[in-house]
C-alpha positions as CSV (number, residue, x, y, z in Angstrom):
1,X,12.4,45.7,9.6
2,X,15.2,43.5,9.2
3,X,13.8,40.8,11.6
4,X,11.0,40.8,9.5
5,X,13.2,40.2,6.5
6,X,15.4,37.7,7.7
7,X,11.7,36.0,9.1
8,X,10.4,36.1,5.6
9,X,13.5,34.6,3.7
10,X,13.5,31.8,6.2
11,X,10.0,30.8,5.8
12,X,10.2,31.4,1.7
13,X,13.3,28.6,2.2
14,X,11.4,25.9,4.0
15,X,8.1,26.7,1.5
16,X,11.0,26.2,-0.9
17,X,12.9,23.4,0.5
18,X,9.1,21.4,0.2
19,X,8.7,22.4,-3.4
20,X,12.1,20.5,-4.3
21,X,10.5,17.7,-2.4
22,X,7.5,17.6,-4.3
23,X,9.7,17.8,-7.0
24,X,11.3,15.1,-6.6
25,X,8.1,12.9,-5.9
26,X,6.8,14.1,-9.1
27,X,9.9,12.8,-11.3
28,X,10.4,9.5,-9.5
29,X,9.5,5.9,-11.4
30,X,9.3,4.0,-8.8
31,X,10.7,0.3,-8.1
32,X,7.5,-1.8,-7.4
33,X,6.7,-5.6,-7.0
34,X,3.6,-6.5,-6.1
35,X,2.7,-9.0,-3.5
36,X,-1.3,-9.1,-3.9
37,X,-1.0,-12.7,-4.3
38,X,0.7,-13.3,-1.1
39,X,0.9,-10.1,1.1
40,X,-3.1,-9.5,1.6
41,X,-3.8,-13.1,1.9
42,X,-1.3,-13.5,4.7
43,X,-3.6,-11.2,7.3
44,X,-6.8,-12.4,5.7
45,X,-9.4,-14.2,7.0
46,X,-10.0,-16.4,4.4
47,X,-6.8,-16.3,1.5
48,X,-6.6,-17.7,-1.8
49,X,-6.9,-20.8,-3.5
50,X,-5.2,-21.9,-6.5
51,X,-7.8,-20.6,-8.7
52,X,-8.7,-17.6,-7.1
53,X,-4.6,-17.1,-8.0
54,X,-5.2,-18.1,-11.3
55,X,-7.7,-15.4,-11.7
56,X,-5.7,-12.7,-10.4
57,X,-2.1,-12.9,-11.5
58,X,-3.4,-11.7,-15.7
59,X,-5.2,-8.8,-13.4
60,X,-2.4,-7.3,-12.0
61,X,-0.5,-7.7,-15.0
62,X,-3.1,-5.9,-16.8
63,X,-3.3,-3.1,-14.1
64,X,0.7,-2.7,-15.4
65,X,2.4,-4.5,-12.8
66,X,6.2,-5.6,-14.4
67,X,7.2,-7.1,-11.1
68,X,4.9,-9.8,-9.1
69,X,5.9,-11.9,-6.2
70,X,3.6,-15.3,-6.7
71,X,4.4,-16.5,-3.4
72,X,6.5,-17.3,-0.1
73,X,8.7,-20.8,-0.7
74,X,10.7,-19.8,3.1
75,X,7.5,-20.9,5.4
76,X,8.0,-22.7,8.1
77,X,7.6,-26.9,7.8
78,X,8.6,-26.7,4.1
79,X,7.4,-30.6,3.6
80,X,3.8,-29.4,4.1
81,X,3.2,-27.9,0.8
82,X,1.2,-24.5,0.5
83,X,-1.3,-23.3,-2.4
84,X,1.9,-20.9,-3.0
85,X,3.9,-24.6,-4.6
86,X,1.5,-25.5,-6.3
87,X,0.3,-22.2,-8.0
88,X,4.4,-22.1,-8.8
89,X,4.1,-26.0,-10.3
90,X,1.1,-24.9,-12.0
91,X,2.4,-21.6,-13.8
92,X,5.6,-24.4,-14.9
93,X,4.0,-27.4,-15.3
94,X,1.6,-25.0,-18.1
95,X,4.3,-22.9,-19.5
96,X,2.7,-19.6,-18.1
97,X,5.1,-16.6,-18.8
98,X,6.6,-15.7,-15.6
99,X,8.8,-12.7,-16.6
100,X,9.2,-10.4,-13.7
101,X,8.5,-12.5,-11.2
102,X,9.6,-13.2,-8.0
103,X,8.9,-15.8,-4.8
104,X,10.5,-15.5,-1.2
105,X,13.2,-17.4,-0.3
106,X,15.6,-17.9,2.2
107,X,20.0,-17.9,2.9
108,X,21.5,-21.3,2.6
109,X,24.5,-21.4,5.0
110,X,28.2,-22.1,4.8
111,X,28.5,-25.1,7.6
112,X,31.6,-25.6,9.7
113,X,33.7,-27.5,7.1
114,X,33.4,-24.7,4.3
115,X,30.6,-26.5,2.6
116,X,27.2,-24.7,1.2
117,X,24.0,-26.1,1.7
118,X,20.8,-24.3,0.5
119,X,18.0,-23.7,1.8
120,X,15.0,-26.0,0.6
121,X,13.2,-23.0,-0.2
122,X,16.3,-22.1,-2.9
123,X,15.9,-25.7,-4.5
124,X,12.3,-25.0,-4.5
125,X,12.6,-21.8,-6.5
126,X,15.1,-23.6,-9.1
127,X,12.3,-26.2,-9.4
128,X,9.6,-24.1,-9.7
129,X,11.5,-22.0,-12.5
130,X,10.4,-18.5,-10.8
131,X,13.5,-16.3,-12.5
132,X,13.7,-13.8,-9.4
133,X,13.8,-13.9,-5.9
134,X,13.4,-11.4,-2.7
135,X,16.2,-13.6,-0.8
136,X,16.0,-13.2,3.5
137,X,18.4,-12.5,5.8
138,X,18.1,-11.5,9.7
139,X,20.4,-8.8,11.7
140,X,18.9,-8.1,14.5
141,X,20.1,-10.3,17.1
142,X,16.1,-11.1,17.9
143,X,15.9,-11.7,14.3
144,X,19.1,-13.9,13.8
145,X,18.8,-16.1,17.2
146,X,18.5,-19.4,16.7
147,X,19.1,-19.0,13.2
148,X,22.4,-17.7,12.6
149,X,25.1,-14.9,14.1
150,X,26.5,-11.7,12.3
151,X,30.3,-14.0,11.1
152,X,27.7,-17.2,9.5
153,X,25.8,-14.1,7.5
154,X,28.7,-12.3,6.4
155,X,30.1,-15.5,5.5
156,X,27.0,-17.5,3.8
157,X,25.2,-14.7,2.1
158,X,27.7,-14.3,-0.4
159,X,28.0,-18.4,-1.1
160,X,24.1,-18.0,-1.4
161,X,24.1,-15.8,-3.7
162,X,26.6,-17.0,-6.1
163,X,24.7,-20.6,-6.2
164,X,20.6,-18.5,-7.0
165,X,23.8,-17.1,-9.5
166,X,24.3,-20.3,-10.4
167,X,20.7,-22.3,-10.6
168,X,18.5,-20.0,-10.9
169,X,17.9,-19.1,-14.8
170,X,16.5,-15.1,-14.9
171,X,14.1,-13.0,-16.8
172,X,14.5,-14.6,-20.9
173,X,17.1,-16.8,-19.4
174,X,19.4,-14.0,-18.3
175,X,20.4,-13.8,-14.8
176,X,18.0,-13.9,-11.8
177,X,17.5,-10.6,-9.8
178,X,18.2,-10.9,-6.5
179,X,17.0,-8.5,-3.8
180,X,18.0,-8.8,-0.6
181,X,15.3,-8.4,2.1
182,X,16.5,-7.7,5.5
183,X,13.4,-9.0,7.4
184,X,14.3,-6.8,10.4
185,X,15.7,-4.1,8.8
186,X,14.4,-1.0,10.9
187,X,15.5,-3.1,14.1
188,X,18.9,-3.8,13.4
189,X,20.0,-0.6,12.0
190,X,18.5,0.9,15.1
191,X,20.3,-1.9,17.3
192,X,23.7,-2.4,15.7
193,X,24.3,-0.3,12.4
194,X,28.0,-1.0,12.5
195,X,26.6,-4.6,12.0
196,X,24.6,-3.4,9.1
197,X,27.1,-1.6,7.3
198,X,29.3,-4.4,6.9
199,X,26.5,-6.5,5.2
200,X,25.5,-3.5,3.1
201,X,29.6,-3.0,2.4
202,X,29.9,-6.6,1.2
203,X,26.4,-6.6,-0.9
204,X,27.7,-3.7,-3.2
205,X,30.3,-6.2,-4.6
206,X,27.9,-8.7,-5.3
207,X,26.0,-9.6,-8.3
208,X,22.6,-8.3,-6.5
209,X,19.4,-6.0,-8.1
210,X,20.2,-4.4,-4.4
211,X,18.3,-4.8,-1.4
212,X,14.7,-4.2,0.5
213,X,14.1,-2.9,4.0
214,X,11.3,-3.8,6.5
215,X,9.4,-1.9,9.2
216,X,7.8,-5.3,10.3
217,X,5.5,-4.3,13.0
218,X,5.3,-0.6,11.7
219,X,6.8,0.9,15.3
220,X,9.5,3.0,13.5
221,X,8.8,7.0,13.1
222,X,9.1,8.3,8.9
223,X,12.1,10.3,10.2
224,X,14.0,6.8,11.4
225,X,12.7,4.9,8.3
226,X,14.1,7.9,6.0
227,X,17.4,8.1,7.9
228,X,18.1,4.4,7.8
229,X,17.2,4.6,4.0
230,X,19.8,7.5,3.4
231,X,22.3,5.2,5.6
232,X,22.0,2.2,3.4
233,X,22.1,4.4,0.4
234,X,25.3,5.5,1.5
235,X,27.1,2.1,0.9
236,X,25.0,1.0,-2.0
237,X,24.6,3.9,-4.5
238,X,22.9,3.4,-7.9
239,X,22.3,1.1,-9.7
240,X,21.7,-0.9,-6.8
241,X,18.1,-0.5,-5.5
242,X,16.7,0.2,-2.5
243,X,13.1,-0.2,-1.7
244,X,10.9,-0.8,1.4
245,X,8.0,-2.4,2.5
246,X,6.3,-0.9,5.8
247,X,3.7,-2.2,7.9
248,X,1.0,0.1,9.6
249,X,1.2,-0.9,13.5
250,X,1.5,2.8,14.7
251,X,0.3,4.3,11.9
252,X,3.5,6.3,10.0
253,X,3.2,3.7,7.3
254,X,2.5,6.0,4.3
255,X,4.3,8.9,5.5
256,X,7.5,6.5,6.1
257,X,7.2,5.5,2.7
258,X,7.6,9.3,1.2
259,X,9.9,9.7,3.4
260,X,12.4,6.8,2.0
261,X,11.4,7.7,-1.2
262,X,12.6,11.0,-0.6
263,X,15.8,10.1,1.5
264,X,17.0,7.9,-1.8
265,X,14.3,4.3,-1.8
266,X,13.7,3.3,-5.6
267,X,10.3,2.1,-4.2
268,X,8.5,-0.6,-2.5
269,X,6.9,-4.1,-2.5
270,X,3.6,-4.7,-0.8
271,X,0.0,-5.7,-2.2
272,X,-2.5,-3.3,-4.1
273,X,-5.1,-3.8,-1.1
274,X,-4.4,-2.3,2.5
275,X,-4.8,-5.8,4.0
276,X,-1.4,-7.1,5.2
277,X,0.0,-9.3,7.7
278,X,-1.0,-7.3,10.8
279,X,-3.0,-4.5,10.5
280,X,-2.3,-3.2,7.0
281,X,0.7,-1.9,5.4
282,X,1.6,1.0,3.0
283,X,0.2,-0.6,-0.3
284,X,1.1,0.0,-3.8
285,X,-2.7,0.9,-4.2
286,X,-2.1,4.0,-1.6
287,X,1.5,4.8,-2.8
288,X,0.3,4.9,-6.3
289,X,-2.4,7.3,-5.9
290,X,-0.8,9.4,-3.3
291,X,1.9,10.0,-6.5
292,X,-1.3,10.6,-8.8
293,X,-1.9,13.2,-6.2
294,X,1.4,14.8,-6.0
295,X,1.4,15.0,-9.9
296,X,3.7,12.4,-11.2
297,X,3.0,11.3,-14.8
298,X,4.6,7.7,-14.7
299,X,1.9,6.8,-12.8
300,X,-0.5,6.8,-16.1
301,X,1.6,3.3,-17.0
302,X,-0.9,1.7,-14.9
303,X,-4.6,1.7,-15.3
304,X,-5.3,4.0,-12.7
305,X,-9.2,3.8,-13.6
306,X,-9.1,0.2,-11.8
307,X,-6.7,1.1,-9.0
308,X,-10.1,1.7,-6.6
309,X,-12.5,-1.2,-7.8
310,X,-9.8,-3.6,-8.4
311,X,-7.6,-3.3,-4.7
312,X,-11.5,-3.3,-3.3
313,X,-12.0,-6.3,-5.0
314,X,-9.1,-7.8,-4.3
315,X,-9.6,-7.6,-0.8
316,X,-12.7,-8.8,-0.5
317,X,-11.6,-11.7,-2.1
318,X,-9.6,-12.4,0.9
319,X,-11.7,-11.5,3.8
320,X,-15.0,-12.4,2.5
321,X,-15.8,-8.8,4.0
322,X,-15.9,-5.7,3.0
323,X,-13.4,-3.4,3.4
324,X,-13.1,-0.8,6.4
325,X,-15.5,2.1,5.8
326,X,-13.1,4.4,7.0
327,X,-10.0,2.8,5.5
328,X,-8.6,6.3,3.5
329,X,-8.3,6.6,-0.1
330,X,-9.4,2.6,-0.6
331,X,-12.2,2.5,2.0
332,X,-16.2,2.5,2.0
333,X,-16.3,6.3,3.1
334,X,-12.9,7.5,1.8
335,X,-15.3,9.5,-0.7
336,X,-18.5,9.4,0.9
337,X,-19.0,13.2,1.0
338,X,-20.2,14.5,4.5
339,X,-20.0,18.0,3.6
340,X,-19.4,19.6,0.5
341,X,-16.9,21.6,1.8
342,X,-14.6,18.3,1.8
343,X,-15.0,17.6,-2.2
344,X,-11.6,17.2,-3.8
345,X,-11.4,19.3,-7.0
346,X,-9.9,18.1,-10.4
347,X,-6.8,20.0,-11.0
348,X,-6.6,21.8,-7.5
349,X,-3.3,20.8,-6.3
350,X,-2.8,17.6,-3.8
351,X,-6.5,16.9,-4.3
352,X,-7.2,13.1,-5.9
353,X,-10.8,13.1,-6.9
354,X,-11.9,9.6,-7.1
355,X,-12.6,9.6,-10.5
356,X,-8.7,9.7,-11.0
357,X,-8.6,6.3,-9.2
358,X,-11.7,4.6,-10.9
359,X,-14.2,5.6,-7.8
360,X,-17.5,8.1,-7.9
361,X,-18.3,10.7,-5.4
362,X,-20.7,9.4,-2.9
363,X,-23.0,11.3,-0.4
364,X,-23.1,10.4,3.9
365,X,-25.8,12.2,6.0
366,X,-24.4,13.4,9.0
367,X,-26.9,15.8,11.2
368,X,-23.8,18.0,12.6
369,X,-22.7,19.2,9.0
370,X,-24.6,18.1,6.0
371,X,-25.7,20.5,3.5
372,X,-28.0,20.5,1.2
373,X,-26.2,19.4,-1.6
374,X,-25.1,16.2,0.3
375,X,-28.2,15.9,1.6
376,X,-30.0,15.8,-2.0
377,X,-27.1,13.6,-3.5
378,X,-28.0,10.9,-0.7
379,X,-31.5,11.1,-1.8
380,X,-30.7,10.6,-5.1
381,X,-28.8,7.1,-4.1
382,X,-31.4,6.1,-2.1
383,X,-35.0,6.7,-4.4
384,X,-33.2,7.0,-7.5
385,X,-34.0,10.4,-8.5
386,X,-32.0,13.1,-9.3
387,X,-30.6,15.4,-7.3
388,X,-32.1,18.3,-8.7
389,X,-35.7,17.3,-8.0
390,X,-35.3,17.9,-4.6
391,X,-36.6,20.9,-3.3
392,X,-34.3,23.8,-1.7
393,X,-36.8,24.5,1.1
394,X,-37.5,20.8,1.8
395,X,-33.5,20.3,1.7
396,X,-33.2,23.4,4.4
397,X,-35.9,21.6,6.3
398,X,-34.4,18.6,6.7
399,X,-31.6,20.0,8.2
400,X,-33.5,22.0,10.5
401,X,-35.0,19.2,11.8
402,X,-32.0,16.8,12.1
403,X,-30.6,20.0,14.3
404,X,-34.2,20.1,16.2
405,X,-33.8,16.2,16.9
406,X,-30.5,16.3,18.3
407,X,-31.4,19.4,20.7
408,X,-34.6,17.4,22.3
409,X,-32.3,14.8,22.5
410,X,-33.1,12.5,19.7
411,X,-30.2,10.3,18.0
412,X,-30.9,8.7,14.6
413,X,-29.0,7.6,11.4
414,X,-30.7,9.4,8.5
415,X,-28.0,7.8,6.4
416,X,-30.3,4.6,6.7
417,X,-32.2,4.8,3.8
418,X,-35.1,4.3,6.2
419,X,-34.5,7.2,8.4
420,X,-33.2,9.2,5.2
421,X,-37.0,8.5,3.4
422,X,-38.8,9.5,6.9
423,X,-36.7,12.7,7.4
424,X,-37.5,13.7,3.9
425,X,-41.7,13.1,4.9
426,X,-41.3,15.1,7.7
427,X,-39.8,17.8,5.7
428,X,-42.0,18.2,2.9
429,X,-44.9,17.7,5.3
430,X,-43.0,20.9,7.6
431,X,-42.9,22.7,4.2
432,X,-46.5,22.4,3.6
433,X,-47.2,23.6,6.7
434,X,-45.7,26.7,6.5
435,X,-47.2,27.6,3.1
436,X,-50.4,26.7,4.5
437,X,-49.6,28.9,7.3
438,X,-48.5,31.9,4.7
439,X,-51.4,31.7,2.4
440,X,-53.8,32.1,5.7
């Protein structure tokens, strides 16, 4: 009896211990800056021109996006302009508000005699007159070779900062924010963290909006991502912010976001879309309604009704294809019913029905599982009528054939609307049979 006791107070503590958790996701206003105008295009087949920037940037402000990256200025060849310089020349040369935003740049360098130079990407940035920057740094020693060692960061990052201090005019002409991205993040806490805590111990005296995290090729597991979050928050407690920005190579990507958020991340930066530089990347499209999901109500700041047409569009836009059927929550089938056993219910806890996000149930035949209710909503899509014209017994029929086909052998997609249309004929001409045969 008392093992059973004991057993039951330690499971009520973990159910508990998630409940705070949730908690805690449920409160949170997260940190976010978009990068839709650079992030998506940078794994995309096609990308962006000027105007298709143009057309975008009063979108995502509309959506309720306060912070926007418009663009990377530390690219490699920096003579060779990119569509990024000129969308930035454009917004100045036109006087286009650019409050809250931000571009990429990268550390200017102490040289041997004590002198500062910056990098061309920083003069850029004061040119352009973009009031905030996400400003680079390497530690890995992968990340830093070639470039720089541990002594030339610890020694130029400082100098860097105090001249973006210095140039740069902010937000309303206040002072720029600076975040500063460690590039390599995951890797060099992993690699040398006694490295990385001197950085993080010098940033906390300096004039910074705090710093930003990368799992670059997405290889790191939540539980490292969350425990090199809690590290960094260690040296650089509020209000310094911490966010992240993780990409999806093994797949943790959106469970290594909670999992920062919940080890002490402010939030992230990363496009709407899923599309990022490799294989996608834990969006703000995702992250957003996965806090719907959980309950948080500062997610109504943003007009969630658009979050599913617009990061569809958006995507699009970039590829010139449509998006992966099977991406979740953003993709083709992500609410493409099989079974209606899988519908996600308004107000039942950790369900997001897509009508929270600005998406529709849709219906997908599949001859395993569909029942007739999925079966009659496909019809619907595909003739037009509705649902409720369809017959119970021709419904049941159809998936007694579908079951018949497979056991002689047969393999067809009755989600083609072809197949769907013939499937039905043989039903209702099954049907007919059988009353023919009862009224003999």
């Amino acid at each position: 009896m008392t093992q059973s006791l004991t057993a039951r107070q330690n499971a009520q503590q973990l159910l508990a211990t998630a409940q705070e958790q949730i908690e805690r996701l449920q409160h949170i206003e997260p940190y976010l800056i978009d990068l839709s105008l650079r992030e998506n295009p940078v794994g995309a087949r096609i990308g962006q021109t000027l105007a298709d920037k143009l057309a975008i940037l009063p979108k995502l402000r509309e959506f309720g996006f306060r912070n926007i990256l418009l663009g990377t200025l530390d690219y490699s060849y920096p003579n060779e302009l990119e569509v990024d310089d000129d969308f930035m020349m454009y917004l100045r040369d036109h006087q286009i508000d650019t409050t809250g935003c931000f571009a990429f740049t990268a550390m200017g360098l102490v040289d041997a005699a004590g002198h500062f130079v910056p990098d061309p990407s920083q003069l850029k940035l004061r040119d352009y007159q973009v009031p905030n920057t996400l400003h680079e740094i390497y530690l890995s020693k992968e990340g830093m070779a070639g470039q720089y060692d541990l002594a030339t960061v610890l020694r130029s990052l400082p100098a860097s900062i105090q001249w973006l201090q210095d140039n740069i005019r902010g937000d309303h002409g206040g002072a720029p924010r600076i975040l500063i991205n460690i590039v390599d993040g995951c890797d060099a806490f992993a690699e040398n963290p006694d490295g990385v805590f001197e950085v993080l111990a010098m940033l906390a005296e300096q004039p910074i909006e705090g710093i930003s995290i990368e799992d670059d090729r997405g290889t790191y597991l939540p539980l490292q991502v969350g425990a090199f979050v809690g590290a960094a928050r260690a040296f650089l407690p509020a209000p310094l912010k911490i966010v992240v920005h993780l990409h999806a190579g093994g797949g943790f990507e959106n469970a290594s976001l909670i999992e920062a958020l919940l080890n002490g991340a402010d939030g992230a930066w990363g496009g709407l879309p899923k599309r990022a530089a490799i294989i996608g990347h834990a969006s703000l499209g995702e992250l957003i309604a996965n806090l719907v999901r959980v309950g948080n109500p500062h997610m109504q700041q943003y007009q969630l009704d658009r979050l599913l047409p617009l990061a569809t569009n958006l995507q699009e836009l970039d590829d010139e294809a449509q998006v992966p059927d099977d991406l979740p929550i953003l993709g083709h089938n992500a609410y493409r019913l099989p079974l209606s056993f899988f519908r996600q219910i308004p107000g039942r806890f950790m369900d997001l029905p897509p009508e929270a996000i600005g998406g529709t149930y849709r219906y997908r035949i599949c001859p395993l599982v569909s029942d007739t209710a999925v079966i009659a909503g496909r019809l619907e899509e595909v003739c037009g009528r509705p649902a409720g014209d369809f017959p119970q017994a021709v419904l049941e029929q159809m998936i007694f054939i579908m079951r018949r086909d497979l056991r002689a052998g047969e393999r067809i997609a009755y989600d083609q609307p072809d197949n769907l249309m013939q499937l039905y004929a043989r039903a209702v001409r099954a049907c007919e049979t059988l009353v023919a045969q009862a009224e003999a």
